[in-house]
CHARMM-style PDB file with segment names, atoms N, HN, CA, C and O in Angstrom:
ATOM      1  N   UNK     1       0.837  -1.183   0.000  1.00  0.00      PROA
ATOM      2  CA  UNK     1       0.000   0.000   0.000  1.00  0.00      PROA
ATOM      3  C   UNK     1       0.876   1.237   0.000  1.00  0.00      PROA
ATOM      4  O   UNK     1       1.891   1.238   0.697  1.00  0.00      PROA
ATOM      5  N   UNK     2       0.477   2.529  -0.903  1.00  0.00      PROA
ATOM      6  HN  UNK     2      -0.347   2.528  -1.469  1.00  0.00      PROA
ATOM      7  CA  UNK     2       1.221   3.466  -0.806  1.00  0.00      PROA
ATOM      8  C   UNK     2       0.565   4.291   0.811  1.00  0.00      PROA
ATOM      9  O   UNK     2      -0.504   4.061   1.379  1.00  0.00      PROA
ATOM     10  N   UNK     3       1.718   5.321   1.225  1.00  0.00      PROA
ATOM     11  HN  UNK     3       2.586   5.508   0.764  1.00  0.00      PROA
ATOM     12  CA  UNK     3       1.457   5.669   2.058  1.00  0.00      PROA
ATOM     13  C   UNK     3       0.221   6.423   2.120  1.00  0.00      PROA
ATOM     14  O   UNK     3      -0.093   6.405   3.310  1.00  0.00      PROA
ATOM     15  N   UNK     4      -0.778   7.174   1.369  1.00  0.00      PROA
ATOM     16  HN  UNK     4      -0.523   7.188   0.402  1.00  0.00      PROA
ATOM     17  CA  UNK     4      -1.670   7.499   1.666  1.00  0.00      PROA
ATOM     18  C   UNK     4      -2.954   6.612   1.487  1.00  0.00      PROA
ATOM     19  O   UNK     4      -4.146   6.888   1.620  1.00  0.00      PROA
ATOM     20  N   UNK     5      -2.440   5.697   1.213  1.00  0.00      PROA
ATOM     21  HN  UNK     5      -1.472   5.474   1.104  1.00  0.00      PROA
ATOM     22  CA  UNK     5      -3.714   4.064   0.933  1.00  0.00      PROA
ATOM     23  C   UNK     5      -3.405   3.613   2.771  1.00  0.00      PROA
ATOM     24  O   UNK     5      -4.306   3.010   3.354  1.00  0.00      PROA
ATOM     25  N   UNK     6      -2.207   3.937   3.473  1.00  0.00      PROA
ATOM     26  HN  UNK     6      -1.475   4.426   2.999  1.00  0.00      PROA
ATOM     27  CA  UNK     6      -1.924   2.932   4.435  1.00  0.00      PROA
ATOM     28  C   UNK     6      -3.170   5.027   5.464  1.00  0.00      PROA
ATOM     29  O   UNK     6      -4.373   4.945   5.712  1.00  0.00      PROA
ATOM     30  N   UNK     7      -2.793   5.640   5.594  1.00  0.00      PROA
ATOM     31  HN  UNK     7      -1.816   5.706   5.392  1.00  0.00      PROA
ATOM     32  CA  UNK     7      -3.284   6.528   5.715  1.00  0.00      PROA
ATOM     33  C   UNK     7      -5.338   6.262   6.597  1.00  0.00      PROA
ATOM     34  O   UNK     7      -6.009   6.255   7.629  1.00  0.00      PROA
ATOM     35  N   UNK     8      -5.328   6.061   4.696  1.00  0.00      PROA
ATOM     36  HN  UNK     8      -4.783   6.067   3.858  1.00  0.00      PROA
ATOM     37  CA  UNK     8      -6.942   5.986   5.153  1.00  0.00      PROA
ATOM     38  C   UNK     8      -7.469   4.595   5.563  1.00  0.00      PROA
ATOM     39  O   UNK     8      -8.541   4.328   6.105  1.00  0.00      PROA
ATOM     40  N   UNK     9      -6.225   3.565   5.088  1.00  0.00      PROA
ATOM     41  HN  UNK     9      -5.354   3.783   4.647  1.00  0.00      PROA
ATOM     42  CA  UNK     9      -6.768   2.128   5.791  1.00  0.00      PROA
ATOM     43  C   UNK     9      -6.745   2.463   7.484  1.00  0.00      PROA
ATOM     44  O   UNK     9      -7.647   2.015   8.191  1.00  0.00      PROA
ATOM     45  N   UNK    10      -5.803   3.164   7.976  1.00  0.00      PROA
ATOM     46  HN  UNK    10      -5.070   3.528   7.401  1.00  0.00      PROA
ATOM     47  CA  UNK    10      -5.854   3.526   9.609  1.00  0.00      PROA
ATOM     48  C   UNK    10      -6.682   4.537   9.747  1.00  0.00      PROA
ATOM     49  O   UNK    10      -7.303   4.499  10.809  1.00  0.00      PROA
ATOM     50  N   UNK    11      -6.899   5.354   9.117  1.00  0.00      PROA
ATOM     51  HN  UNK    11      -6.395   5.385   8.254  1.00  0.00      PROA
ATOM     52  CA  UNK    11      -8.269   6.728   9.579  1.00  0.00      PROA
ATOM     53  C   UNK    11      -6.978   7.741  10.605  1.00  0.00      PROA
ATOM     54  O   UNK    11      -7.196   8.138  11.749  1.00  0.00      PROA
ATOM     55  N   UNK    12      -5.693   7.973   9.829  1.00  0.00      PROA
ATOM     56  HN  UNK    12      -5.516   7.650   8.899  1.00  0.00      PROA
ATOM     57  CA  UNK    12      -4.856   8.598  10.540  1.00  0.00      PROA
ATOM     58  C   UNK    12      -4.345   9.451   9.340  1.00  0.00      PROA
ATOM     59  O   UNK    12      -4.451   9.089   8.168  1.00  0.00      PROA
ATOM     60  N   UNK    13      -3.848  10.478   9.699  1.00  0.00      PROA
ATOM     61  HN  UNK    13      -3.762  10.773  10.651  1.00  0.00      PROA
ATOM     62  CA  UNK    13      -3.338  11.376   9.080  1.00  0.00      PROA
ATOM     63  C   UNK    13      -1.947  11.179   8.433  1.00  0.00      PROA
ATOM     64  O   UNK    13      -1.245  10.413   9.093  1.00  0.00      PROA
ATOM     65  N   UNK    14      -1.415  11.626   7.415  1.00  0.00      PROA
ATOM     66  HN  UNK    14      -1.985  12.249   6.879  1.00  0.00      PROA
ATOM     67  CA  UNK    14       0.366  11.032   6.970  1.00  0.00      PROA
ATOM     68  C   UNK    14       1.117  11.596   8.675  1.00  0.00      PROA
ATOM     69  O   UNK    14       2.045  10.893   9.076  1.00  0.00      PROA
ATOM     70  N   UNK    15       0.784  12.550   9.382  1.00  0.00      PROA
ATOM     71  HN  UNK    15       0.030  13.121   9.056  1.00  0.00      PROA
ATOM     72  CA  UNK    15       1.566  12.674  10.230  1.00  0.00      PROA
ATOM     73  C   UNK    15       2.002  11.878  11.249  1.00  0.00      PROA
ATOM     74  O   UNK    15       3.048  11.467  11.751  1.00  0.00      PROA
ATOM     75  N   UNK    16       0.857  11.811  11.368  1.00  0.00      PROA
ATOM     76  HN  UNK    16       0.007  12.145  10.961  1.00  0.00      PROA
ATOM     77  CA  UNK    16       0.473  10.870  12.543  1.00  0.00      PROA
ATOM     78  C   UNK    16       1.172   8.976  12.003  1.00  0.00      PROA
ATOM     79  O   UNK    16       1.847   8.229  12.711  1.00  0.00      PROA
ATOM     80  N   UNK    17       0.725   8.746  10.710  1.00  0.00      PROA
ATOM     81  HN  UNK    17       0.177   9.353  10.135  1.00  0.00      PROA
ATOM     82  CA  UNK    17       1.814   7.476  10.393  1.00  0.00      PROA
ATOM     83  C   UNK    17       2.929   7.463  10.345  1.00  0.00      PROA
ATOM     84  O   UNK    17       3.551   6.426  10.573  1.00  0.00      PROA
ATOM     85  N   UNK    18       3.524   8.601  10.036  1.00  0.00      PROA
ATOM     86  HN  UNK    18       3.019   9.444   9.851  1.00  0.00      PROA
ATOM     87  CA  UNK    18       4.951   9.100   9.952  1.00  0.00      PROA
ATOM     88  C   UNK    18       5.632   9.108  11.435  1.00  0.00      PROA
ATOM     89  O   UNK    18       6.721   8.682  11.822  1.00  0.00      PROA
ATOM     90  N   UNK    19       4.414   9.850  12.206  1.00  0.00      PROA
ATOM     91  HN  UNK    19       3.530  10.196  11.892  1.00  0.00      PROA
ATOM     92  CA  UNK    19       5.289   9.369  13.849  1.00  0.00      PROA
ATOM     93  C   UNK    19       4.968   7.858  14.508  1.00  0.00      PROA
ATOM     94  O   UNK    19       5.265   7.481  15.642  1.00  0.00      PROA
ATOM     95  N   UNK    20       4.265   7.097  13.443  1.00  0.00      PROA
ATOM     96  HN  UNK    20       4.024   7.403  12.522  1.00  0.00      PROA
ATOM     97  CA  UNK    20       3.925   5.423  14.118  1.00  0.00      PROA
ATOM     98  C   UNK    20       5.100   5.027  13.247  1.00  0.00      PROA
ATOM     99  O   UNK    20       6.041   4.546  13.878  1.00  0.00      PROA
ATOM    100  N   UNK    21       5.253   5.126  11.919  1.00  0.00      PROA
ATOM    101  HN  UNK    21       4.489   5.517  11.406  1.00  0.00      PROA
ATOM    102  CA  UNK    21       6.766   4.980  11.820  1.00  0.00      PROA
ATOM    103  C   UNK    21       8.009   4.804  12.282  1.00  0.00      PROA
ATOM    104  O   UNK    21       8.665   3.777  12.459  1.00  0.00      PROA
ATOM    105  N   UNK    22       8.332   6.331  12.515  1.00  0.00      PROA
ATOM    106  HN  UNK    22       7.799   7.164  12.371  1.00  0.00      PROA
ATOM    107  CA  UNK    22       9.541   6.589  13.489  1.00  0.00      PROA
ATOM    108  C   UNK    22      10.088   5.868  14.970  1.00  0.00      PROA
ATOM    109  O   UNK    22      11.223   5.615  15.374  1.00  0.00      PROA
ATOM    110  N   UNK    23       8.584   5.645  15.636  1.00  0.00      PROA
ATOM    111  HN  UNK    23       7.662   5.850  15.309  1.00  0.00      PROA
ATOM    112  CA  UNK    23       8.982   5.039  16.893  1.00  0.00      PROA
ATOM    113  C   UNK    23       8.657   3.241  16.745  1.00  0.00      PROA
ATOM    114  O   UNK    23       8.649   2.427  17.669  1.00  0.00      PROA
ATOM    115  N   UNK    24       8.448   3.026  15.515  1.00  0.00      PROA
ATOM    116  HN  UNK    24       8.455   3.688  14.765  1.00  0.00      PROA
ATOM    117  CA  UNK    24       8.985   1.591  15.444  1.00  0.00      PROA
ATOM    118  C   UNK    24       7.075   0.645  15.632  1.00  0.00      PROA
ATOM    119  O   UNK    24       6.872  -0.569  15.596  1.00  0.00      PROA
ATOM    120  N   UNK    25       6.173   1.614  15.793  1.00  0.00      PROA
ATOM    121  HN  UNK    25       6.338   2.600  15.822  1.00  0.00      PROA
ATOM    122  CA  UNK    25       5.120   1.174  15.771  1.00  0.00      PROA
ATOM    123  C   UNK    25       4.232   0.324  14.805  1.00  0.00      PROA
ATOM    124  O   UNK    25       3.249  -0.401  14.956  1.00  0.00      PROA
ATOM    125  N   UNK    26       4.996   0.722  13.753  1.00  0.00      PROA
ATOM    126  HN  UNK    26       5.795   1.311  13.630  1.00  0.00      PROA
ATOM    127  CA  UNK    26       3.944  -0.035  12.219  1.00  0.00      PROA
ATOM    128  C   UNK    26       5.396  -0.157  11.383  1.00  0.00      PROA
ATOM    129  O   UNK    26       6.312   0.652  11.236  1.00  0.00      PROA
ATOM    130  N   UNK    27       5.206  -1.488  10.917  1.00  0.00      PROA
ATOM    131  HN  UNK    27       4.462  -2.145  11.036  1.00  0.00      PROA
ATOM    132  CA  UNK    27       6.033  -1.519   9.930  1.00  0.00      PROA
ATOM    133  C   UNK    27       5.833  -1.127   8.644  1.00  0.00      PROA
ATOM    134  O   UNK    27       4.721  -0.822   8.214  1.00  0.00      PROA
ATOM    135  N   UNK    28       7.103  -1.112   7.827  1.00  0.00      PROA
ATOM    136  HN  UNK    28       8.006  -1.360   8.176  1.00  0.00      PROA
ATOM    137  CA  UNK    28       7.056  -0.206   6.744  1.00  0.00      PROA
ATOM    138  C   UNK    28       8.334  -0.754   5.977  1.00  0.00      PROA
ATOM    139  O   UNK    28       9.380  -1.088   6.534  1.00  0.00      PROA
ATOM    140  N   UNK    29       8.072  -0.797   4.546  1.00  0.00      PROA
ATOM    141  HN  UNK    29       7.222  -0.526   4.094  1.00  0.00      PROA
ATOM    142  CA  UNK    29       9.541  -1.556   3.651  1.00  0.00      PROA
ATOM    143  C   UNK    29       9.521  -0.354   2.535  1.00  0.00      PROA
ATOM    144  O   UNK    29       8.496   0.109   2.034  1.00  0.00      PROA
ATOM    145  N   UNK    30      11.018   0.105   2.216  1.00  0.00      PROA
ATOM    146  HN  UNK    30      11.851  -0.271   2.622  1.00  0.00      PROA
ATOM    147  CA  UNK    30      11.577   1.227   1.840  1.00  0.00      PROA
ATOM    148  C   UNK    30      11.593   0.066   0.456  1.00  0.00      PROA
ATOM    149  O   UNK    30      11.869  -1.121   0.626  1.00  0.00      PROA
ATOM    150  N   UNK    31      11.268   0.623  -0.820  1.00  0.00      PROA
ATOM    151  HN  UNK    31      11.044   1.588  -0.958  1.00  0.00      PROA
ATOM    152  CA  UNK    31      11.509   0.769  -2.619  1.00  0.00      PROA
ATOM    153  C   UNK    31      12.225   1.645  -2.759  1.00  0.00      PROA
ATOM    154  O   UNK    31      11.683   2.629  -3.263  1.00  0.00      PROA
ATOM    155  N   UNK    32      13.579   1.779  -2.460  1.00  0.00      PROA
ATOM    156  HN  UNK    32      14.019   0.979  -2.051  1.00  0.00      PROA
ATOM    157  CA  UNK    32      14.659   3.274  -3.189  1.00  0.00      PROA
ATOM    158  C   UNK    32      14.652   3.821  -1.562  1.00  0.00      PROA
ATOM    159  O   UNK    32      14.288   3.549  -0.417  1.00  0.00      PROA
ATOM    160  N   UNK    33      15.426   4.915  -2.506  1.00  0.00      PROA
ATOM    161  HN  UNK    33      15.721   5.136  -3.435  1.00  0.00      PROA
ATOM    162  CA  UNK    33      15.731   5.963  -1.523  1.00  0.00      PROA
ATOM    163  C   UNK    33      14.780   6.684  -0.914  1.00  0.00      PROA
ATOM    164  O   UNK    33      14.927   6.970   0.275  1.00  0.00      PROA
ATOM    165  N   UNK    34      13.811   7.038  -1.522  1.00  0.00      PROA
ATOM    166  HN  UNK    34      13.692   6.806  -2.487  1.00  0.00      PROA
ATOM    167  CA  UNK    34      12.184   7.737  -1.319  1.00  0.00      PROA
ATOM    168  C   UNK    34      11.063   7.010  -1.003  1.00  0.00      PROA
ATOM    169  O   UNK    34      10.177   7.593  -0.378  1.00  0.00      PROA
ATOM    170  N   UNK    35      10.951   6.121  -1.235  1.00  0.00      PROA
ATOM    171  HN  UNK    35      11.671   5.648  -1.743  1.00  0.00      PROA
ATOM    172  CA  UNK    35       9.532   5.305  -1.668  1.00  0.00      PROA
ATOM    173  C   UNK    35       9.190   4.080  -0.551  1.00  0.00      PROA
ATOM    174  O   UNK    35       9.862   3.050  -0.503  1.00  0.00      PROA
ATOM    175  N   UNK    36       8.329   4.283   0.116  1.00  0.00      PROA
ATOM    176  HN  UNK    36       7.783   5.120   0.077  1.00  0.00      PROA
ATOM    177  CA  UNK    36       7.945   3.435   1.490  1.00  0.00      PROA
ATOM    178  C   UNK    36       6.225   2.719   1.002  1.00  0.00      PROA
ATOM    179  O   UNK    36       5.217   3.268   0.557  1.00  0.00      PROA
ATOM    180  N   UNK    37       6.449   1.698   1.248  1.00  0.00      PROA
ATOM    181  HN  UNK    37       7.267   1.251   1.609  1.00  0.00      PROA
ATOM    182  CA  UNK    37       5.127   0.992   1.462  1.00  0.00      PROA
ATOM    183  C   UNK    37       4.869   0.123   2.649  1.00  0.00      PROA
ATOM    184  O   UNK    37       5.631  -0.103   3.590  1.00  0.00      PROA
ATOM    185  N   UNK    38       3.652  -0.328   2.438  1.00  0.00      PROA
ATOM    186  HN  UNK    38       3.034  -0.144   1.674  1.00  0.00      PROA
ATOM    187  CA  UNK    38       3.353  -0.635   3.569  1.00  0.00      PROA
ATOM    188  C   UNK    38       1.885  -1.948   3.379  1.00  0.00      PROA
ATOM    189  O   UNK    38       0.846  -1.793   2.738  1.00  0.00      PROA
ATOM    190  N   UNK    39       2.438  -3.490   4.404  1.00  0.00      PROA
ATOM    191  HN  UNK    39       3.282  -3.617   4.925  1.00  0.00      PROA
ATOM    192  CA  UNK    39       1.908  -4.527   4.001  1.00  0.00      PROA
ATOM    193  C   UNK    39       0.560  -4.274   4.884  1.00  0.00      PROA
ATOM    194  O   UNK    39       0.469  -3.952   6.068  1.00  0.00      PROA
ATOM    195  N   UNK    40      -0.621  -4.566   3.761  1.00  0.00      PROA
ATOM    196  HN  UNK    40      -0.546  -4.827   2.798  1.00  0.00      PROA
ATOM    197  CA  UNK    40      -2.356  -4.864   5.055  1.00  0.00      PROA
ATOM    198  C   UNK    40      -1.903  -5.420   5.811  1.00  0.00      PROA
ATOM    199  O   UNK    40      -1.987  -4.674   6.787  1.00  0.00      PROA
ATOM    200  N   UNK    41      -1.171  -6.756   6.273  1.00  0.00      PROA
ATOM    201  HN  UNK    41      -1.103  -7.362   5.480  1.00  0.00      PROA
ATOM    202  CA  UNK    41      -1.081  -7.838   7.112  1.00  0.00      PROA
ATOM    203  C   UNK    41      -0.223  -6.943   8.706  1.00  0.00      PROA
ATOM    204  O   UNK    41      -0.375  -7.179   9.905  1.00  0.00      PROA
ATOM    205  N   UNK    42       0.770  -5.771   7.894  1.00  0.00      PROA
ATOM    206  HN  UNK    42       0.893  -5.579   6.920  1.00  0.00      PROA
ATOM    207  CA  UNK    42       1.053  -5.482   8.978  1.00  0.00      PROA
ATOM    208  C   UNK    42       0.430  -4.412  10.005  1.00  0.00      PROA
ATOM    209  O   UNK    42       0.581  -4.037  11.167  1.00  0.00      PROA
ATOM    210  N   UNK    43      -0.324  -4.160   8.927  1.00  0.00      PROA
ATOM    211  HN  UNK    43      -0.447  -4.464   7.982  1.00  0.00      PROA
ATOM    212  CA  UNK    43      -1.577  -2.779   9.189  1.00  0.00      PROA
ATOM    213  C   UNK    43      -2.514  -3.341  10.431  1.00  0.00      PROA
ATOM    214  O   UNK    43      -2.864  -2.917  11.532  1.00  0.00      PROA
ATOM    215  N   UNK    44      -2.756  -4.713   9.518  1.00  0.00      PROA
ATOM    216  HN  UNK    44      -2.471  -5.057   8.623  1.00  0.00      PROA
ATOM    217  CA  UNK    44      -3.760  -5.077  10.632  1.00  0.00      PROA
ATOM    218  C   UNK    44      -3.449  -5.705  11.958  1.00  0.00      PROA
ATOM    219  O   UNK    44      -4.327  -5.790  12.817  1.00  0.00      PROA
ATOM    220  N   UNK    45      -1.609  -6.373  12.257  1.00  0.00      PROA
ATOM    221  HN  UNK    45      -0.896  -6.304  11.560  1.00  0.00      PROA
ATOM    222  CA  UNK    45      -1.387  -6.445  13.162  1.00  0.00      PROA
ATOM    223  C   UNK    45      -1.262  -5.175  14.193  1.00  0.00      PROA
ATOM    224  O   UNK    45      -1.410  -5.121  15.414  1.00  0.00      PROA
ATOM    225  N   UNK    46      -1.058  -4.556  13.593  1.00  0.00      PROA
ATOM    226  HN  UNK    46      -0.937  -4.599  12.601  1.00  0.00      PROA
ATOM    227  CA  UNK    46      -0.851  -3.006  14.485  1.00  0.00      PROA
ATOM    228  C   UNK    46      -2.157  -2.554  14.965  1.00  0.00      PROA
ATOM    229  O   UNK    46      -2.204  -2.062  16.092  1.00  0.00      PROA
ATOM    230  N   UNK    47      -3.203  -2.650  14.279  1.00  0.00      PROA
ATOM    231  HN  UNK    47      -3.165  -3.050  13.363  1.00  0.00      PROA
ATOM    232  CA  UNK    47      -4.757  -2.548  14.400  1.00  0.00      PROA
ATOM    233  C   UNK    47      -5.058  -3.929  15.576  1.00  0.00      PROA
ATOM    234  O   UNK    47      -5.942  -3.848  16.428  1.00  0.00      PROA
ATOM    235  N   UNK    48      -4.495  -4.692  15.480  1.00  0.00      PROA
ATOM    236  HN  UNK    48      -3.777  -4.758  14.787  1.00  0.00      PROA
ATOM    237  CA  UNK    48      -4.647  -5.598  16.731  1.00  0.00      PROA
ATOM    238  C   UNK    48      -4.082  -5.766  18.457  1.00  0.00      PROA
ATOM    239  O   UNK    48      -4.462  -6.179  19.552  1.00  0.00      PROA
ATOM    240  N   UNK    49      -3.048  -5.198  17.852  1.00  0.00      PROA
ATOM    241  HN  UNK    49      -2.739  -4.863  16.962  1.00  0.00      PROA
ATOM    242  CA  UNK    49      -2.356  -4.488  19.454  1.00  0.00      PROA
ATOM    243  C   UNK    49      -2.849  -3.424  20.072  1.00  0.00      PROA
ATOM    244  O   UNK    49      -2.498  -3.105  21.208  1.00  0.00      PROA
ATOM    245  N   UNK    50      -3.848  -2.680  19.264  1.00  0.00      PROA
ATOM    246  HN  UNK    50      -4.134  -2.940  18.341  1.00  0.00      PROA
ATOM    247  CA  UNK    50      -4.385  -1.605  19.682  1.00  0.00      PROA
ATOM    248  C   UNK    50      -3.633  -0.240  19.627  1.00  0.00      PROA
ATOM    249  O   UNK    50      -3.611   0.627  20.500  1.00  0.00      PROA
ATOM    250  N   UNK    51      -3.305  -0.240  18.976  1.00  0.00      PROA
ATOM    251  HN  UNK    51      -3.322  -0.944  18.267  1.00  0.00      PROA
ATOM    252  CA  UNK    51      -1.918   0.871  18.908  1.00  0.00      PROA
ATOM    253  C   UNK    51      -1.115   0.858  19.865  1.00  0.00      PROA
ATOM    254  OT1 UNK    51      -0.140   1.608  19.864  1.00  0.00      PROA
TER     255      UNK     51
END
């Protein structure tokens, strides 16, 4: 999922994924130097821990 597909699958803002990012909360796999996606499977584990 691109990051604004991973976005509205959480009902969160890019900021707000960007700081679940950073602190290691949701995973995320880098394409290049720029380009981040992001797996449903891990979406929805993160959606299962409850944030």
């Amino acid at each position: 999922m691109t990051e604004q597909e991973a976005c509205d699958y959480l009902g969160v803002t890019r900021n707000t994924l960007y700081k679940f990012r950073k602190t290691g909360r949701v995973a995320f796999h880098r394409l290049g130097p720029r380009r981040v996606v992001y797996r449903q499977e891990d979406l929805d584990r993160f959606i299962q821990r409850g944030n």
